[in-house]
C-alpha positions in Angstrom: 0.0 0.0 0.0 1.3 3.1 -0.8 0.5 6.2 1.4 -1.5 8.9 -0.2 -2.6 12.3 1.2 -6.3 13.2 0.9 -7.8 17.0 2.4 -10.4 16.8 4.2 -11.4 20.2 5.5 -9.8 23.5 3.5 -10.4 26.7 6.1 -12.2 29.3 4.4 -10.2 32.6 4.6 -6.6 30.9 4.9 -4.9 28.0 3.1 -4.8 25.9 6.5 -6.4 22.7 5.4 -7.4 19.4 7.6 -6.6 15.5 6.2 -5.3 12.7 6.6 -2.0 10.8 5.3 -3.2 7.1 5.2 0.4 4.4 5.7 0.6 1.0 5.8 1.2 1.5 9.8 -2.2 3.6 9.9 -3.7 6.8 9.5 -2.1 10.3 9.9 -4.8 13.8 10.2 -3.2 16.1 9.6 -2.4 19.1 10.6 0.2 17.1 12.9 3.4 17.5 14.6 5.8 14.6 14.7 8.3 14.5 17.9 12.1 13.9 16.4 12.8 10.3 18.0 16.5 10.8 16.5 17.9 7.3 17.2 14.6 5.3 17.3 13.4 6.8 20.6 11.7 10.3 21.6 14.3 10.8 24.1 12.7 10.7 27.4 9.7 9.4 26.6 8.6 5.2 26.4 6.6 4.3 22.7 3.9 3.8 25.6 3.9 7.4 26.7 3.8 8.7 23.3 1.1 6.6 22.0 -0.5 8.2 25.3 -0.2 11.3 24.0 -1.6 11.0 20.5 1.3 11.4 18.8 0.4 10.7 15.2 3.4 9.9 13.7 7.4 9.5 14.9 10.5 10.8 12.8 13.6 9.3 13.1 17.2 10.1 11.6 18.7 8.1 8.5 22.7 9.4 9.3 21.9 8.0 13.2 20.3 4.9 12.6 22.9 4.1 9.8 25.8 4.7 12.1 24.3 2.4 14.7 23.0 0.1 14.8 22.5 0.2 11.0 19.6 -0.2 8.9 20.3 -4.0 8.6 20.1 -5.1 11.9 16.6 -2.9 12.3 15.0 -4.2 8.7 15.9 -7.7 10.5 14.4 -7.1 13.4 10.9 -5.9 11.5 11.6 -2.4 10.3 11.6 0.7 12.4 8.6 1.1 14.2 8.4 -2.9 15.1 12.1 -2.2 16.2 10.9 0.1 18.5 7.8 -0.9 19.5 6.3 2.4 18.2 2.4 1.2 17.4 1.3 4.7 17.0 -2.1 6.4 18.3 -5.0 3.9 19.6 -7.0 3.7 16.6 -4.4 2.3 14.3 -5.1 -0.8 15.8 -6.3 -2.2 12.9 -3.7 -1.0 10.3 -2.2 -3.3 7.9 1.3 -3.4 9.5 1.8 -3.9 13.1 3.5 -0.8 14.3 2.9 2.6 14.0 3.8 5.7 11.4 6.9 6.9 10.9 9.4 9.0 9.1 13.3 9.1 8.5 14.7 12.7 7.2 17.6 11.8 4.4 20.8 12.1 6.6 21.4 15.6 4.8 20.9 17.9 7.4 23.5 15.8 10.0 26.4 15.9 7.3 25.8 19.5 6.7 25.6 20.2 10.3 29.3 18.3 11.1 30.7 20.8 8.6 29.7 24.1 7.2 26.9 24.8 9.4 29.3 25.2 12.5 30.5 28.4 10.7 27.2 29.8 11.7 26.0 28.5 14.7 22.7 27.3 13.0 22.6 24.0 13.1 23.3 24.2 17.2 19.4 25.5 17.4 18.4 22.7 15.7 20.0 19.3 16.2 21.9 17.3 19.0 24.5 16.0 16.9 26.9 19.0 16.1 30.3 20.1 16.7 31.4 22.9 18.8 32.3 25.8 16.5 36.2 25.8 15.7 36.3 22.1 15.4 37.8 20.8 11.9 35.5 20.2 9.1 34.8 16.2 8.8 33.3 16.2 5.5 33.7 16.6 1.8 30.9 17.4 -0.8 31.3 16.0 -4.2 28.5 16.0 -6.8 28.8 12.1 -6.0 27.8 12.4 -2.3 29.4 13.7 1.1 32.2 11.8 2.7 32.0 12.2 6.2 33.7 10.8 9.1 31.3 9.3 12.5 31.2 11.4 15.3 30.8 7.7 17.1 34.4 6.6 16.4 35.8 8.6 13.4 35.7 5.8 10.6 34.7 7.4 7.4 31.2 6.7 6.1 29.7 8.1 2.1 26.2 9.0 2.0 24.9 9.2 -1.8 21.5 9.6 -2.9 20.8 6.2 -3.5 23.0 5.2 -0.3 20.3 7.2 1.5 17.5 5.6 0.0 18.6 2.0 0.2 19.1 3.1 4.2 15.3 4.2 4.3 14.4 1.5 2.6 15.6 -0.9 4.8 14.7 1.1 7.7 11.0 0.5 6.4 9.7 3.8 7.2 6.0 5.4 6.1 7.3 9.0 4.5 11.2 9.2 3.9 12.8 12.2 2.5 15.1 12.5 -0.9 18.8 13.6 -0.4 19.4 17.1 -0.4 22.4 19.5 0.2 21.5 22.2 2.9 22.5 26.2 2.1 24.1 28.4 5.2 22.0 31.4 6.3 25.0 33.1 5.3 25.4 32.1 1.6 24.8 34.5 -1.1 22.6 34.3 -3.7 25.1 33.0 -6.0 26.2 30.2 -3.4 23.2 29.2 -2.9 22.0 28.8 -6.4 25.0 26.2 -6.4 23.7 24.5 -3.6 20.0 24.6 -5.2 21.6 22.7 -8.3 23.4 20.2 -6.7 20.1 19.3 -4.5 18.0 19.2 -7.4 20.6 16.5 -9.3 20.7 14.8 -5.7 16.9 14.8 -5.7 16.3 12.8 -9.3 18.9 10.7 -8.5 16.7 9.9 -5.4 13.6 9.8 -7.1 15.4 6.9 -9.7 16.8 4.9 -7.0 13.6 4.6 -5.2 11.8 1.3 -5.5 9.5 0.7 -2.4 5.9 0.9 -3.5 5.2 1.2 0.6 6.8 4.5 1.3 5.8 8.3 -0.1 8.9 10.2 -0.8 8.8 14.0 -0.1 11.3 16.2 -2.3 13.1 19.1 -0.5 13.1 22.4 -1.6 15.5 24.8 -1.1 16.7 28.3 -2.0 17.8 30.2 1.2 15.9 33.2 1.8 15.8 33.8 -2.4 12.2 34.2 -3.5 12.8 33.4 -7.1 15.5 30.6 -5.9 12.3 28.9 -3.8 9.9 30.0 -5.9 12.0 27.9 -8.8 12.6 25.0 -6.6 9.0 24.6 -5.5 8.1 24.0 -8.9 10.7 21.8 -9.3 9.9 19.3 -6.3 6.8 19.9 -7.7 6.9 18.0 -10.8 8.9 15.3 -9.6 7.1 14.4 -6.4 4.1 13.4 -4.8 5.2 14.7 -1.9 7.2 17.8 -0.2 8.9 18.9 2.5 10.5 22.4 2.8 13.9 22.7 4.0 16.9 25.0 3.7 18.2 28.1 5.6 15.9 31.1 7.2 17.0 34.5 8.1 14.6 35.6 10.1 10.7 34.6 11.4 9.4 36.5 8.6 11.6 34.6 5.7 10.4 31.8 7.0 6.5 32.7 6.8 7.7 34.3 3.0 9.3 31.0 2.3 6.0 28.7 3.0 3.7 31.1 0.8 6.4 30.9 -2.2 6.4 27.2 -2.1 2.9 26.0 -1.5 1.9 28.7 -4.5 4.0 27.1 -6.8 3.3 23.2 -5.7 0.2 21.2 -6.5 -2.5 21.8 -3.8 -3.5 17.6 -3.3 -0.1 17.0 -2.2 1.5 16.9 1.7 3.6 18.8 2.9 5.7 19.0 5.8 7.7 21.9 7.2 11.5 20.6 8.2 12.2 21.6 11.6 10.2 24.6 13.3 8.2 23.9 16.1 7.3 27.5 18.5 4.1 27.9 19.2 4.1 31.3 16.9 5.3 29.7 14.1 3.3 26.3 13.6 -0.1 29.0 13.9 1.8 30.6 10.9 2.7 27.7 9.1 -0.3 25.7 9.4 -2.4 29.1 8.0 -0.2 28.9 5.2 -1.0 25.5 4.2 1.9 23.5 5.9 0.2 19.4 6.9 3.0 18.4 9.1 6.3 19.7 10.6 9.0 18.2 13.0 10.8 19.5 15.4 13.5 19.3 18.6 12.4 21.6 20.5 9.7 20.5 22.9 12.4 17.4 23.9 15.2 19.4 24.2 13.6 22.2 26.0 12.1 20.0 28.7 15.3 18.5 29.4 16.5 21.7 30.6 13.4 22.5 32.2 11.8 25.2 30.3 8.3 23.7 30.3 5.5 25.3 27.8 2.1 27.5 28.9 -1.1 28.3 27.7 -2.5 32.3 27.5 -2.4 33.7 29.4 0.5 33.3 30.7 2.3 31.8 27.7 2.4 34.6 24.7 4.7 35.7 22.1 7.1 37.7 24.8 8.2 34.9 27.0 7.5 32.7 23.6 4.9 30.4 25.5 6.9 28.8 28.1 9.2 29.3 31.6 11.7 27.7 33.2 10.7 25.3 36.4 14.1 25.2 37.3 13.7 28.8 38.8 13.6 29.1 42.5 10.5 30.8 42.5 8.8 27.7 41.9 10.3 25.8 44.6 7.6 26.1 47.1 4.5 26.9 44.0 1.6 24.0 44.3 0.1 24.6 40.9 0.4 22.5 37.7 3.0 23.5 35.4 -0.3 24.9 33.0 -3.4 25.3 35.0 -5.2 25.2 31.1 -3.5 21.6 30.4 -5.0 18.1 30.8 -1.8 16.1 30.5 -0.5 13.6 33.1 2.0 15.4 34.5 -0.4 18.7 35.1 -2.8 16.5 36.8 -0.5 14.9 38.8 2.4 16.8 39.6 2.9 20.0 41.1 5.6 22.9 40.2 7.5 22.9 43.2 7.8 19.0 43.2 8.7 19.1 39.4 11.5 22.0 40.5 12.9 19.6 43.1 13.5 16.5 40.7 15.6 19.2 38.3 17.3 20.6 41.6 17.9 17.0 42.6 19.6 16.2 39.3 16.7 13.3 38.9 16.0 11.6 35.9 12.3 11.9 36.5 12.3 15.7 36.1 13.4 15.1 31.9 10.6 12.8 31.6 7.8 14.7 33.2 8.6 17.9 31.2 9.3 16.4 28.4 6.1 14.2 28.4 4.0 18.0 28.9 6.1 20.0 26.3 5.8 16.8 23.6 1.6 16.7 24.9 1.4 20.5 24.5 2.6 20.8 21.3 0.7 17.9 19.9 -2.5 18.9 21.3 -2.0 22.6 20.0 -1.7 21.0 16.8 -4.7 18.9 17.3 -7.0 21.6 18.3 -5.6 23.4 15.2 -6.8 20.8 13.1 -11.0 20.9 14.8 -10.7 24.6 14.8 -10.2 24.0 10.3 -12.9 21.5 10.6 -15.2 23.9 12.7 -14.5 27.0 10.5 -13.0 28.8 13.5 -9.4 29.3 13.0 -8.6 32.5 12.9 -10.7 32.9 16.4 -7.9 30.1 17.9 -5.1 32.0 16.8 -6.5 35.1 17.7 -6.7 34.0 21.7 -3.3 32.2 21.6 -1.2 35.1 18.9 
């Protein structure tokens, strides 16, 4: 079976649209965020806690998994979500694979991010797996691939475009992502038109190698913060995929909102697509009313390990960018939920000043617990995005939360 994207619910005075991405490991409505279970695992967090959650769908990373324990040993052990006993939300029971959705990014962004992107400090925002700045380059782009050496042991590994597919392949993944070489922030518009050219060649040499009648592929775009660059590459993807996924390099909140509405204009409306990587509160409101399906992102896992927890309005807005730190020792002796407004686990069970203890205690409870309400937060924003599209109402939600 191969996955297919279907809209069922188009909001009338934006392009933020409800569906559903139907997988061989179940169904996926969309709008929907996807926590980044980097290795095979939402770190933090049991398969059992995220199912608990509603979590529709998991991404995991190609460059990882390859490293260790390699895509062999997991397409041996029943593919990726069987490997991790990830059997996705509660009414999936009855898909046609045991286990639950999932998707693998190309490997792309991790070799960029072990070498140019340390020149700007961007992929540090982004990822867990990058050098400190200053740290010698460890890989080399050819038009053939990037050679890059492990940041496990140092042996030196190639990841190609078919390299990277054969890995998703075998990883057995719902939605994986074509090869693509990611522009710095810092690039000109001449540099990154390079970098556009070499993606695009990386991207039909994707779309060739890729044989699996069980898994969508989503085309990259790129293009910096060049309109006519994205605007170009859009229509690109376009053409060549059933499915995109915008990537590349931002300057600034507002490049990134320009950079959704250049794409989705210039890509056919009945296909997915998912926004690589963004994640604050703000900006999935944006994305989603500009007609994103699904995005990924680190933030709500990396954030609640150091103990900066999110919050509904009012006390969560755009100033304190929805969310405090617990680790404060204001909230030592405080006996309220982290977010009075949320029906999570944790907020019914816990209290602030008990939650502040495990961090000041150097438990490891204190990770899971706010990581388990920043990964239910997001996801139920994201959910109540998607009735507010099917109820006609919005621009009224964003209007109380933005």
């Amino acid at each position: 079976m191969k996955p297919k994207f279907e809209i069922t619910k188009k909001d009338r005075k934006t392009n933020a649209r409800a569906g559903v991405i139907k997988t061989p490991h179940g169904n996926i409505l969309t709008p929907a965020f996807f926590p980044v279970g980097t290795k095979g695992t939402v770190k933090g967090l049991t398969p059992e806690q995220i199912k608990e959650i509603g979590v529709e769908a998991v991404l995991a990373n190609t460059y990882h998994l390859h490293l260790r324990p390699g895509e062999n040993i997991v397409s041996r052990l029943g593919g990726l979500a069987k490997f991790m006993n990830w059997n996705g939300p509660a009414r999936n029971a009855s898909a046609n694979v045991a286990g639950g959705p999932t998707m693998t990014d190309s490997g792309g962004f991790q070799v960029f991010s072990l070498g140019v992107a340390m020149e700007t400090g961007q992929a540090k925002l982004l990822r867990e797996d990058v050098q400190e700045e200053g740290k010698p380059r460890l890989n080399k782009i050819t038009e053939e691939g990037v050679t890059f050496q492990s940041h496990i042991d140092g042996s030196t590994h190639k990841l190609t475009s078919e390299s990277s597919i054969e890995i998703q392949e075998k990883l057995g993944a719902d939605l994986i992502v074509a090869f693509d070489d990611l522009e710095s922030p810092t690039y000109s518009e001449a540099r990154t038109r390079e970098s556009l050219e070499l993606t695009k060649k990386w991207l039909l040499r994707s779309h060739k190698a890729h044989r699996s009648p069980n898994q969508l592929l989503y085309g990259v775009t790129h293009g910096g913060q060049f309109e006519g660059l994205r605007r170009e590459s859009a229509e690109f993807v376009d053409k060549h995929f059933d499915a995109i996924a915008l990537g590349g390099a931002h300057s600034s909140k507002k490049n990134l909102y320009d950079v959704v509405e250049w794409t989705v204009v210039n890509v056919s409306e009945e296909k997915p697509r998912h926004q690589l990587g963004v994640g604050e509160v703000d900006d999935i409101f944006e994305i989603i009313e500009r007609g994103i399906d699904t995005f990924d992102c680190v933030i709500p896992t990396r954030l609640g390990r150091m103990g900066h927890v999110f919050v509904s309005p009012p006390i969560g807005n755009r100033k304190n960018r929805f969310r405090y730190d617990i680790t404060k020792a204001k909230f030592e002796k405080d006996p309220k939920p982290i977010d009075p407004k949320c029906q999570c686990y944790v907020c019914g069970s816990f209290t602030r000043a008990y939650i502040n203890h495990l961090f000041r205690a150097r438990e490891l409870l204190a990770y899971t617990l706010a990581t388990y309400h920043n990964v239910w937060f997001i996801n139920d924003l994201t959910k109540r995005i998607r009735q507010s599209i099917l109820q006609n109402n919005f621009q009224a939600l964003k209007k109380s939360w933005i």
